[in-house]
VEXTI-708383 format. One record per residue (C-alpha): residue in three letters; y, z, x. Coordinates in nm, 3 decimals. Layout:
N
("ALA" (Y Z X))
...
END
This chain:
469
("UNK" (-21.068 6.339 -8.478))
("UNK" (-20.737 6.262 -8.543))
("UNK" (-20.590 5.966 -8.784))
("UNK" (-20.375 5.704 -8.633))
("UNK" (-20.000 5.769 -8.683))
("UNK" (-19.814 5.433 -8.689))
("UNK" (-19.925 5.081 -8.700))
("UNK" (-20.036 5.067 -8.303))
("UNK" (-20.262 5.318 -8.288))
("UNK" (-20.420 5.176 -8.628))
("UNK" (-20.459 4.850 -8.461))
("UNK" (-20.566 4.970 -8.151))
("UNK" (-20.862 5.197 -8.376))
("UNK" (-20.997 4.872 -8.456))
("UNK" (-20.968 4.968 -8.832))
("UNK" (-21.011 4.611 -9.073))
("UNK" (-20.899 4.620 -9.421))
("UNK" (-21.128 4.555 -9.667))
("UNK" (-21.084 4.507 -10.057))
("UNK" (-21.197 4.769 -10.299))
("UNK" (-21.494 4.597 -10.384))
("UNK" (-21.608 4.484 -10.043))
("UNK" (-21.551 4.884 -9.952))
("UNK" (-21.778 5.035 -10.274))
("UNK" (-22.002 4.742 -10.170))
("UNK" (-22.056 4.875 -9.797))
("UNK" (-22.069 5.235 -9.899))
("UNK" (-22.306 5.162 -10.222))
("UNK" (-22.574 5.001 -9.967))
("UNK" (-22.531 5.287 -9.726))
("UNK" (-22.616 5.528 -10.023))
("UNK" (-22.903 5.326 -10.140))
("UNK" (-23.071 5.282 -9.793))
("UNK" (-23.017 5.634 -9.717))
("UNK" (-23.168 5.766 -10.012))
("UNK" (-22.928 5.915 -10.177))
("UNK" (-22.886 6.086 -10.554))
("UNK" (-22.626 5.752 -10.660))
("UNK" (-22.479 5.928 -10.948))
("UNK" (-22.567 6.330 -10.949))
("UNK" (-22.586 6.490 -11.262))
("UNK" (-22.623 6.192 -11.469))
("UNK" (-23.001 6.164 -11.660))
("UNK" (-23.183 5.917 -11.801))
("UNK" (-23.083 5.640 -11.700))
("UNK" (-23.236 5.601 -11.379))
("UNK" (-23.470 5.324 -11.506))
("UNK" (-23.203 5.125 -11.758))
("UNK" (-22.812 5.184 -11.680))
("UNK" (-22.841 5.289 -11.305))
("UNK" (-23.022 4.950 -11.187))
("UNK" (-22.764 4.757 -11.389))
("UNK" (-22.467 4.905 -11.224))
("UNK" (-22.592 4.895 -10.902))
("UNK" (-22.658 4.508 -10.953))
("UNK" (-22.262 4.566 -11.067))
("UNK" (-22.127 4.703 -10.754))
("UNK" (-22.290 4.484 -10.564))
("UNK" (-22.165 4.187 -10.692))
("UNK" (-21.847 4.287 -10.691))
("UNK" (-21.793 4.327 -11.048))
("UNK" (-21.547 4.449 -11.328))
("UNK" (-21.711 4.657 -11.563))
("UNK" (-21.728 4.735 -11.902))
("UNK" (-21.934 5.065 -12.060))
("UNK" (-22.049 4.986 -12.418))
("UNK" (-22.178 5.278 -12.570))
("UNK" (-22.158 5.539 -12.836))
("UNK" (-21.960 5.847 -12.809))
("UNK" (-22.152 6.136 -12.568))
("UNK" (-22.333 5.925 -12.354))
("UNK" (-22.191 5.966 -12.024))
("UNK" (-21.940 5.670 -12.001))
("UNK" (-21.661 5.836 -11.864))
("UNK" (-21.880 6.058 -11.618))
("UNK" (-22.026 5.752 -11.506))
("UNK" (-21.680 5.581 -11.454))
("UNK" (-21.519 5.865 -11.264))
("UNK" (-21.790 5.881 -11.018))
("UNK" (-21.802 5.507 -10.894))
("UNK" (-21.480 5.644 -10.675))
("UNK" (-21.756 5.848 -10.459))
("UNK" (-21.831 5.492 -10.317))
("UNK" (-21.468 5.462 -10.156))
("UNK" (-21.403 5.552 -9.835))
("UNK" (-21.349 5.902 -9.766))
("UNK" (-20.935 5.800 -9.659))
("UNK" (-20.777 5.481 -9.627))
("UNK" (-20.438 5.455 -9.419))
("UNK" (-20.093 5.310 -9.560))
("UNK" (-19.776 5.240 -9.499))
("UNK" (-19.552 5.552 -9.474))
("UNK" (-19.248 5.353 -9.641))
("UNK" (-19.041 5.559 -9.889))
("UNK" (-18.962 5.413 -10.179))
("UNK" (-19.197 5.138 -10.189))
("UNK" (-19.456 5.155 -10.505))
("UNK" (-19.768 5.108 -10.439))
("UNK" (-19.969 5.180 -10.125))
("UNK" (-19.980 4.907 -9.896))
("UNK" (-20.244 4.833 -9.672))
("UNK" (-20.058 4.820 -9.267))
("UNK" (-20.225 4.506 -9.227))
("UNK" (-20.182 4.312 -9.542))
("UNK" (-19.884 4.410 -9.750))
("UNK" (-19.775 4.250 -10.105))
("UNK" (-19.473 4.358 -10.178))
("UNK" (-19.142 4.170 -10.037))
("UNK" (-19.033 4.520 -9.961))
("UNK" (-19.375 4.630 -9.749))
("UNK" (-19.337 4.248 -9.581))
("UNK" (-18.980 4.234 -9.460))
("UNK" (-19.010 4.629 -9.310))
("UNK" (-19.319 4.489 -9.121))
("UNK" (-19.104 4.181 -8.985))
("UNK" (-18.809 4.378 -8.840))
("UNK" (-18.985 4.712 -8.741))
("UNK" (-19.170 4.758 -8.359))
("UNK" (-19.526 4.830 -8.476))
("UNK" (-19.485 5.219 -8.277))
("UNK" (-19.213 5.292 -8.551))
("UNK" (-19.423 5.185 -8.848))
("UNK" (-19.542 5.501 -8.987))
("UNK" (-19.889 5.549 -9.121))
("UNK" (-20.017 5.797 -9.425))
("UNK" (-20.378 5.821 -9.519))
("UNK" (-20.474 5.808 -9.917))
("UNK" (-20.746 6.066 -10.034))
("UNK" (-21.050 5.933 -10.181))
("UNK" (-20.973 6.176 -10.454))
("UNK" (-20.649 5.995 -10.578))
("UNK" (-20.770 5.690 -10.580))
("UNK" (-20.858 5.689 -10.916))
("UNK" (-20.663 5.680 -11.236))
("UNK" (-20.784 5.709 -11.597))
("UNK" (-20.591 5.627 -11.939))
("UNK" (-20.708 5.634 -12.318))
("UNK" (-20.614 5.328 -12.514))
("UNK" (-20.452 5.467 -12.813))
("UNK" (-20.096 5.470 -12.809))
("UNK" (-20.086 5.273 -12.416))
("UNK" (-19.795 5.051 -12.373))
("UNK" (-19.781 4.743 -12.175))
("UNK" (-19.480 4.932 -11.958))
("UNK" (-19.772 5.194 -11.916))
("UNK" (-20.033 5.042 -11.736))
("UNK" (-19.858 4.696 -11.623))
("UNK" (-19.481 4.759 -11.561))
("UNK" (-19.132 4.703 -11.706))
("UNK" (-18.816 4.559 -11.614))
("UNK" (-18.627 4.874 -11.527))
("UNK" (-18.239 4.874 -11.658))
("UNK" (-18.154 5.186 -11.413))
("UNK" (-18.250 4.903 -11.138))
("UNK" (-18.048 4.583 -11.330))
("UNK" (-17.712 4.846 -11.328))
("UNK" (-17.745 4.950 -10.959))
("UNK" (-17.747 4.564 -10.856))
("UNK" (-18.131 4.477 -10.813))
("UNK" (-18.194 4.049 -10.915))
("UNK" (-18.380 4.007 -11.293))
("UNK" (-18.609 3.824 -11.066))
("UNK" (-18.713 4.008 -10.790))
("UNK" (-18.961 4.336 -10.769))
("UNK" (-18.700 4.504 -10.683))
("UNK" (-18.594 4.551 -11.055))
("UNK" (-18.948 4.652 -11.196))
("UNK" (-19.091 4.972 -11.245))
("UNK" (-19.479 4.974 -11.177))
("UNK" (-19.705 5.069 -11.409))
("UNK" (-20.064 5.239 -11.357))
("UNK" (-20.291 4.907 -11.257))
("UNK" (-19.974 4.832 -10.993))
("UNK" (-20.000 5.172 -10.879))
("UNK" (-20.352 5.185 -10.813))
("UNK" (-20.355 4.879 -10.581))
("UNK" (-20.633 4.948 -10.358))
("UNK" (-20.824 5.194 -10.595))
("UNK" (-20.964 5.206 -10.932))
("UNK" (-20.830 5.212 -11.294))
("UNK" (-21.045 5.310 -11.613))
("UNK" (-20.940 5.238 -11.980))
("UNK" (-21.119 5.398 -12.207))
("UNK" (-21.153 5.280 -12.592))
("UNK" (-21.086 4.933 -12.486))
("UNK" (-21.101 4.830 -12.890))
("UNK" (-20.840 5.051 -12.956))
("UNK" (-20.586 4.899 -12.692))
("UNK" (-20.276 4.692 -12.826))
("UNK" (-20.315 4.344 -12.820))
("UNK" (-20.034 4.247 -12.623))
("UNK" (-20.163 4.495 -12.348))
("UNK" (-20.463 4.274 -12.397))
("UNK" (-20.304 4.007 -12.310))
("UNK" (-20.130 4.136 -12.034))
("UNK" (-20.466 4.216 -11.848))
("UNK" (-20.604 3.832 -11.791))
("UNK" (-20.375 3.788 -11.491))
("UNK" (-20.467 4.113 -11.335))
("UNK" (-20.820 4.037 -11.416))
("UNK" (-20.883 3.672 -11.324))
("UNK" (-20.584 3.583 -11.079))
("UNK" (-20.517 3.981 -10.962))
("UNK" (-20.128 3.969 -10.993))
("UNK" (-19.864 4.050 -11.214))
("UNK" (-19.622 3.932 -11.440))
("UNK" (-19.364 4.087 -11.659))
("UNK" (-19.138 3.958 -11.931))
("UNK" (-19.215 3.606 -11.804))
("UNK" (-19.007 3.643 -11.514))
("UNK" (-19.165 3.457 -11.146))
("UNK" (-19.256 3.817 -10.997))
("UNK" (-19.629 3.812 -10.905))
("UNK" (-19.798 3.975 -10.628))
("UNK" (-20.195 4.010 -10.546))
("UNK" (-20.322 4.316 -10.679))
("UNK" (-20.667 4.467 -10.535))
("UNK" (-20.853 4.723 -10.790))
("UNK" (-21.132 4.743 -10.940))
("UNK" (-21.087 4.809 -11.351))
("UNK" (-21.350 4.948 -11.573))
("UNK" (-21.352 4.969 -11.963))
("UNK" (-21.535 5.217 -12.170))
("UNK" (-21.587 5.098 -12.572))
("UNK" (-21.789 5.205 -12.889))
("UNK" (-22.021 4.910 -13.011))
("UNK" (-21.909 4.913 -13.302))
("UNK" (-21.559 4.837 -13.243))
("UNK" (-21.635 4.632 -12.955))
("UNK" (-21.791 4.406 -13.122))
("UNK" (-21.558 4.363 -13.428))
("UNK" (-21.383 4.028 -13.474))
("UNK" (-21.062 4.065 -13.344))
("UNK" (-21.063 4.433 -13.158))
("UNK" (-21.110 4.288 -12.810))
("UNK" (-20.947 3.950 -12.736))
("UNK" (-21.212 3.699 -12.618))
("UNK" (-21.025 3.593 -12.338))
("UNK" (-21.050 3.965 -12.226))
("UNK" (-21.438 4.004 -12.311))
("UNK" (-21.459 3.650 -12.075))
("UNK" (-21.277 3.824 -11.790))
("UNK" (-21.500 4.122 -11.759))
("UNK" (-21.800 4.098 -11.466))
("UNK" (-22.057 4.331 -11.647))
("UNK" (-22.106 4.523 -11.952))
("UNK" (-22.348 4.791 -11.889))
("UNK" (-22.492 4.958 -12.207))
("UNK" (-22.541 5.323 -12.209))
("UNK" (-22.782 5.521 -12.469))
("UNK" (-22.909 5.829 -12.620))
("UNK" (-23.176 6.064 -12.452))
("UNK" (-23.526 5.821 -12.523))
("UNK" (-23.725 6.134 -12.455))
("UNK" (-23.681 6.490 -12.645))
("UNK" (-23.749 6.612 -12.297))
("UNK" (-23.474 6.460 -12.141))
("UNK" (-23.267 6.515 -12.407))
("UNK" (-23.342 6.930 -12.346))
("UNK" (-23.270 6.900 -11.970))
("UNK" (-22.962 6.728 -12.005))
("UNK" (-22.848 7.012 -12.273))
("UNK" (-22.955 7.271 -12.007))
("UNK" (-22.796 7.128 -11.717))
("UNK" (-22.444 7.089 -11.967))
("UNK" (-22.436 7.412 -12.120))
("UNK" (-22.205 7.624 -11.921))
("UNK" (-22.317 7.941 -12.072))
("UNK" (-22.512 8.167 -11.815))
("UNK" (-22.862 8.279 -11.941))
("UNK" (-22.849 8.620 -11.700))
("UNK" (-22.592 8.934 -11.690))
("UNK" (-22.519 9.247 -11.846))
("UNK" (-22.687 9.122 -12.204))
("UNK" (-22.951 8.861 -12.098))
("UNK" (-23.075 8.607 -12.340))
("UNK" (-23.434 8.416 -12.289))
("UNK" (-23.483 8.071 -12.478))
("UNK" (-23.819 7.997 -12.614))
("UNK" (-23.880 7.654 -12.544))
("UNK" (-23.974 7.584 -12.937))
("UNK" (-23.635 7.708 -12.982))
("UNK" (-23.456 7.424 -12.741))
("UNK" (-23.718 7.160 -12.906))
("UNK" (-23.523 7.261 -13.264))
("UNK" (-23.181 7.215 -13.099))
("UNK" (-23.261 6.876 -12.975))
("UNK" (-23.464 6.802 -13.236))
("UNK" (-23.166 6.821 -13.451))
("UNK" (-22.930 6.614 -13.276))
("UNK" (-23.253 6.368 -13.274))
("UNK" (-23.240 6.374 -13.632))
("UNK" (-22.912 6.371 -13.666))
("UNK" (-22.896 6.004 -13.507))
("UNK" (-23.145 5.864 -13.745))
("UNK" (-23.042 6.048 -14.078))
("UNK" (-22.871 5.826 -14.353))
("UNK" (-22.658 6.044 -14.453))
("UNK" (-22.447 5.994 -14.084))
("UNK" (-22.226 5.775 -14.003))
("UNK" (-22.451 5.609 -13.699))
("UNK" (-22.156 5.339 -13.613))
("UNK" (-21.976 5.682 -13.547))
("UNK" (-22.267 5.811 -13.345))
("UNK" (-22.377 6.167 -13.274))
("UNK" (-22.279 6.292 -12.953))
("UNK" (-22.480 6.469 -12.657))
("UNK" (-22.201 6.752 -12.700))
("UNK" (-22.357 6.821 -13.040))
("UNK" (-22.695 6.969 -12.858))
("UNK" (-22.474 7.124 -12.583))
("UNK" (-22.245 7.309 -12.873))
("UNK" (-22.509 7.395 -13.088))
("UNK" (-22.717 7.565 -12.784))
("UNK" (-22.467 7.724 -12.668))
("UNK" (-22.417 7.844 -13.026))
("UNK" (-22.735 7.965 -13.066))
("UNK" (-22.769 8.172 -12.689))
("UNK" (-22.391 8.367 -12.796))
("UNK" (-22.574 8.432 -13.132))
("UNK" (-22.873 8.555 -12.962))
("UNK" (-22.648 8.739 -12.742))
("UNK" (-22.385 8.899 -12.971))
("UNK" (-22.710 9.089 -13.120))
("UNK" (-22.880 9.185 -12.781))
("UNK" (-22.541 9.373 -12.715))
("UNK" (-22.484 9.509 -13.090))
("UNK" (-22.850 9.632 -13.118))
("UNK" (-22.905 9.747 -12.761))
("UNK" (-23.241 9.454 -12.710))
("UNK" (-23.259 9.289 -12.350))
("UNK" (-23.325 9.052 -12.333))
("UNK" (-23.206 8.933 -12.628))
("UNK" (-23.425 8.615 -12.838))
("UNK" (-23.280 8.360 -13.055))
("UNK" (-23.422 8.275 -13.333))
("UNK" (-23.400 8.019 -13.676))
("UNK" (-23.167 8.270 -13.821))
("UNK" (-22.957 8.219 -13.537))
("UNK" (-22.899 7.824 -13.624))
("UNK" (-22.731 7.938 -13.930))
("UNK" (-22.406 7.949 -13.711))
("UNK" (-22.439 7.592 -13.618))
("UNK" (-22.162 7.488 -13.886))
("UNK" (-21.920 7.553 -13.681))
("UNK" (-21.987 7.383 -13.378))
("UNK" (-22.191 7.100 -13.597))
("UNK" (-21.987 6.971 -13.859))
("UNK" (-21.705 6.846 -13.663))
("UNK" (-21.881 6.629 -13.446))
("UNK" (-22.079 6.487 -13.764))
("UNK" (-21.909 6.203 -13.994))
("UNK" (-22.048 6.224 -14.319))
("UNK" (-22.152 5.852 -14.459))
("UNK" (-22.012 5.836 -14.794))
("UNK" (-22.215 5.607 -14.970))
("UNK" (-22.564 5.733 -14.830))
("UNK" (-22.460 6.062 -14.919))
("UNK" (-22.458 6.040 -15.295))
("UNK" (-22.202 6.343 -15.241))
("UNK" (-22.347 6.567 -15.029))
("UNK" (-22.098 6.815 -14.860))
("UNK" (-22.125 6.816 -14.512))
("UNK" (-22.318 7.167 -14.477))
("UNK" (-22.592 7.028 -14.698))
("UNK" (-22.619 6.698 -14.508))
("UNK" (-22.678 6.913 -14.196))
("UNK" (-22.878 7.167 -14.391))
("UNK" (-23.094 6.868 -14.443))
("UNK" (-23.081 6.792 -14.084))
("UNK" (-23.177 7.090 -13.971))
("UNK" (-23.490 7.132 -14.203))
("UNK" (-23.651 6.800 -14.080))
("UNK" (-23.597 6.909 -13.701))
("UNK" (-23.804 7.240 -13.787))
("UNK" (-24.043 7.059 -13.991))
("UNK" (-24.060 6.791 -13.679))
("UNK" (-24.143 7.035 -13.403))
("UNK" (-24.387 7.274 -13.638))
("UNK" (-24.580 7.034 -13.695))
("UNK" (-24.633 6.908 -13.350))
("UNK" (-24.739 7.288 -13.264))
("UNK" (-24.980 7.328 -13.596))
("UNK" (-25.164 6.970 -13.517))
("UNK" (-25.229 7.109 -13.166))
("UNK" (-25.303 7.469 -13.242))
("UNK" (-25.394 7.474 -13.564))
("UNK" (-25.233 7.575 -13.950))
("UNK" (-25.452 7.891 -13.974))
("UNK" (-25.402 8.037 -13.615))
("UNK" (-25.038 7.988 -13.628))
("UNK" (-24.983 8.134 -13.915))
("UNK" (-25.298 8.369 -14.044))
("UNK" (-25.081 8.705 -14.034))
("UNK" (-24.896 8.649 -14.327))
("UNK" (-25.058 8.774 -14.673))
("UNK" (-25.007 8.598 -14.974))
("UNK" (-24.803 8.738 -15.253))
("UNK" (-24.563 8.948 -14.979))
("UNK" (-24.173 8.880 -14.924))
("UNK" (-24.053 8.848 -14.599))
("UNK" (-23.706 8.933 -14.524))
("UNK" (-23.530 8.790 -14.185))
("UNK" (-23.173 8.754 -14.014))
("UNK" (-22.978 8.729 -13.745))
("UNK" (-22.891 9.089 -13.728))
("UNK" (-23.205 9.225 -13.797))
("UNK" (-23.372 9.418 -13.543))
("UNK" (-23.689 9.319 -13.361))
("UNK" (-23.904 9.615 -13.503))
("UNK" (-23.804 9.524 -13.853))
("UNK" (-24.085 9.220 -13.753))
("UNK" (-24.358 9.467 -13.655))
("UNK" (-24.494 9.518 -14.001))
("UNK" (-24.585 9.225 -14.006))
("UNK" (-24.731 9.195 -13.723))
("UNK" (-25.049 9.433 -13.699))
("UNK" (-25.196 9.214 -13.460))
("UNK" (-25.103 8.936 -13.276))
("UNK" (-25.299 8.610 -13.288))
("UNK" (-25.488 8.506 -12.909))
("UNK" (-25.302 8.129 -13.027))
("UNK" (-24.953 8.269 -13.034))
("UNK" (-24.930 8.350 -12.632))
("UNK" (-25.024 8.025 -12.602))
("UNK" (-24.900 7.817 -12.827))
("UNK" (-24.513 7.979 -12.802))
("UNK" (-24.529 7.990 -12.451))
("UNK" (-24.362 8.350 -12.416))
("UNK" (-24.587 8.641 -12.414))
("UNK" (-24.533 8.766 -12.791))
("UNK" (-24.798 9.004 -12.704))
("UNK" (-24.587 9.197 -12.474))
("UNK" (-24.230 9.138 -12.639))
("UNK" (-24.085 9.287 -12.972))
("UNK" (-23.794 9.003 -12.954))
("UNK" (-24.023 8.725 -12.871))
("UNK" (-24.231 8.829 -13.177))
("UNK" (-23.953 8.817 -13.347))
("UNK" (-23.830 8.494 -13.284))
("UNK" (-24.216 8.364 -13.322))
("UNK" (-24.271 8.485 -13.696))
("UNK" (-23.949 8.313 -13.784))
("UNK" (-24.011 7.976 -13.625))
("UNK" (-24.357 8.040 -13.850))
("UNK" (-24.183 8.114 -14.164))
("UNK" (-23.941 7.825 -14.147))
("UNK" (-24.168 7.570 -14.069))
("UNK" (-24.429 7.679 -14.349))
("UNK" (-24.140 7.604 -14.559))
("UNK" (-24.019 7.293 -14.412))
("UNK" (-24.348 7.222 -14.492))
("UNK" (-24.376 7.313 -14.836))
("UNK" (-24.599 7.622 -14.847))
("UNK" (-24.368 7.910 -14.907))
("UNK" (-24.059 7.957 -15.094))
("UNK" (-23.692 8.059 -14.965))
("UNK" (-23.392 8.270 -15.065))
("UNK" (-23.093 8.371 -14.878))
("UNK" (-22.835 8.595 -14.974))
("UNK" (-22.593 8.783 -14.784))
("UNK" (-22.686 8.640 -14.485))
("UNK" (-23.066 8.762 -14.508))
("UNK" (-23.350 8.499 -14.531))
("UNK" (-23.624 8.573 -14.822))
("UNK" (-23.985 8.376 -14.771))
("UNK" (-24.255 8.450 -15.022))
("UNK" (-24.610 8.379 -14.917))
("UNK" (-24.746 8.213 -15.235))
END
């Protein structure tokens, strides 16, 4: 069916305006009595952050996201514009800078076009859900950026010092009838600060001082890191006052979660010409690490450690996999530990390195460290279900064991003149049937009797050394 076209036909539609939050409101209950996912894609939460902006929405709410870096804050901000309405109409009035509802306008402009125009001549457009939303990072925002300026192009062509006519808009102005995000609220200048109470308690304007106010409708929401947040002086109290609801977002609680979260992230396809299959031990260590990584000392944890650390370092460890499938002609191809020895790269930049816990540790040893505690951490949940000796009975003492990346799966099968009954079961793949999965199997083994402290280690060149003592 076809939109209205000018002001008539929009009256004669029935259509009401409604503010932004009496319009997420209505389409918020309509989700929740219909059933529907509220925000796809986002996990975890449903029993802590979910219930807590719903409450939120519904009480028509500003809101703030407190949280450490990688846990969904922005993801979660972007998608509250999926309660707006699917188009609202405006006023089809060139010139004019924000988009004015036909029914109730704000601007002097919008107000004296209204008064002298026959409602069949007033022009309607209709604003996409999809722009109705507007996003800016804190560092390095102006107060021209977000709230306006007096405009000296304007002052020269003849336009009052006190009228609208001689401001330029900024973002918040602009997205009158939508929604604005700021994220790193801390980081925001202080007279930006400053300039928000008005828009947040009284919803207008001002600029420079000068009597230009006008009733702005949108609904704001902050993103910050706790531990800036909460610093004296970061975020002016007035501001903190002003905001409806802080909702406080977390790391995975479960290792579980934590794994299907880093599945449903990575954007690196499993299938195709060079295949690659995951053990499940193998996404345990992955998580595991990033796990361990948020309780190790030797971290920064005011810095946090991001969700995109488990998402990198998987993906890592599937084009590792992969990169040998293809050089040594094995499909499908199995990762294995040697295989997280390419995590540097897509680890240590997303780490911060506490300097006094450290006791000068580089940053390769503190996740070397890291790394060894995840593998020790998941062995020994498989050797206190399955057992030490089943796990590990093929390995003689007094033999070295040489593994790598590059190494091919037969250069395993020496050692592996039969397979323990436990191993199918315990490892979940059939290393019965599979050269790669063996593979993969004896060097989870290896690694975690040394994580454990009952064989030694070497590398050199890129090749691992365990002797069986």
């Amino acid at each position: 069916m076809s939109h209205p076209a000018n002001l008539a036909e929009l009256k004669a539609s029935g259509w009401q305006s409604k503010t932004v939050k009496e319009e997420i409101r209505a389409n918020f209950l309509a989700a929740l009595a219909d059933g529907r996912d509220l925000f796809p894609g986002i996990l975890g939460y449903e029993n802590t952050v979910i219930p807590e902006i719903s409450l939120a929405l519904l009480a028509g709410h500003d809101m703030l996201f407190l949280g450490e870096k990688g846990q969904g804050k922005s993801r979660l901000m972007r998608q509250m514009a999926a309660f707006l309405d699917d188009e609202i109409p405006y006023l089809d009035l060139p010139g004019c800078p924000v988009h004015e509802d036909p029914l109730q306008p704000i601007t002097t402009q919008a107000k004296q076009f209204l008064a002298n125009t026959p409602d069949e001549q007033v022009g309607i457009q209709w604003w996409p859900r999809s722009e109705r939303y507007a996003e800016r990072l804190a560092p390095g925002t102006k107060f021209a950026d977000i709230v306006g300026e007096i405009d000296p192009a304007k002052l020269a062509a003849g336009a009052s010092m006190s009228t609208e006519e001689a401001l330029h808009f900024g973002l918040i102005p602009r997205m009158h009838r939508g929604l604005f995000a700021m994220n790193e609220l801390p980081e925001l200048d202080e007279l930006v600060q400053v300039g928000l109470f008005n828009i947040l308690e009284e919803r207008d304007v001002q600029i420079r001082g000068f009597p230009i106010q006008f009733d702005i409708d949108v609904m704001i929401l902050f993103s910050a890191n706790p531990s800036t947040y909460n610093r004296s002086g970061k975020v002016i109290p007035q501001l903190k006052d002003r905001i409806g609801s802080m909702i406080n977002t977390h790391y995975p609680t479960e290792r579980e979660m934590g794994i299907s979260i880093m599945e449903q992230e990575c954007d690196v396809p499993l299938d195709g010409d060079y295949p690659v299959t995951v053990p499940f031990f193998m996404k345990q260590i992955v998580e595991e690490i990033s796990r361990c990584a948020r309780e190790s000392r030797y971290i920064d944890q005011q810095s946090g450690v991001s969700a995109r650390f488990s998402i990198a370092n998987y993906q890592t460890m599937i084009a590792s996999a992969r990169r040998r499938g293809a050089v040594l002609k094995e499909s499908p191809a199995v990762p294995r530990i040697s295989d997280l020895g390419h995590l540097y790269s897509s680890s240590l930049g997303k780490l911060e390195v506490d300097l006094m816990s450290s006791h000068q540790m580089s940053e390769r040893q503190v996740l070397d460290s890291v790394m060894a505690e995840a593998i020790k951490n998941i062995f020994e949940e498989y050797v206190e279900q399955h057992g030490l000796e089943e796990i590990s009975q093929i390995f003689s003492k007094g033999v070295k064991i040489e593994v790598g990346d590059m190494l091919p799966s037969d250069h395993y099968e020496s050692l592996l003149q039969r397979v323990p009954p436990v191993w199918d079961k315990a490892f979940e793949l059939n290393a019965s049937d599979s050269a790669a999965v063996r593979a993969s199997c004896v060097e989870f083994v290896l690694a975690g009797l040394h994580a454990t402290d009952r064989i030694s280690r070497a590398q050199k060149h890129g090749i691992v050394t365990y002797e069986v003592y």
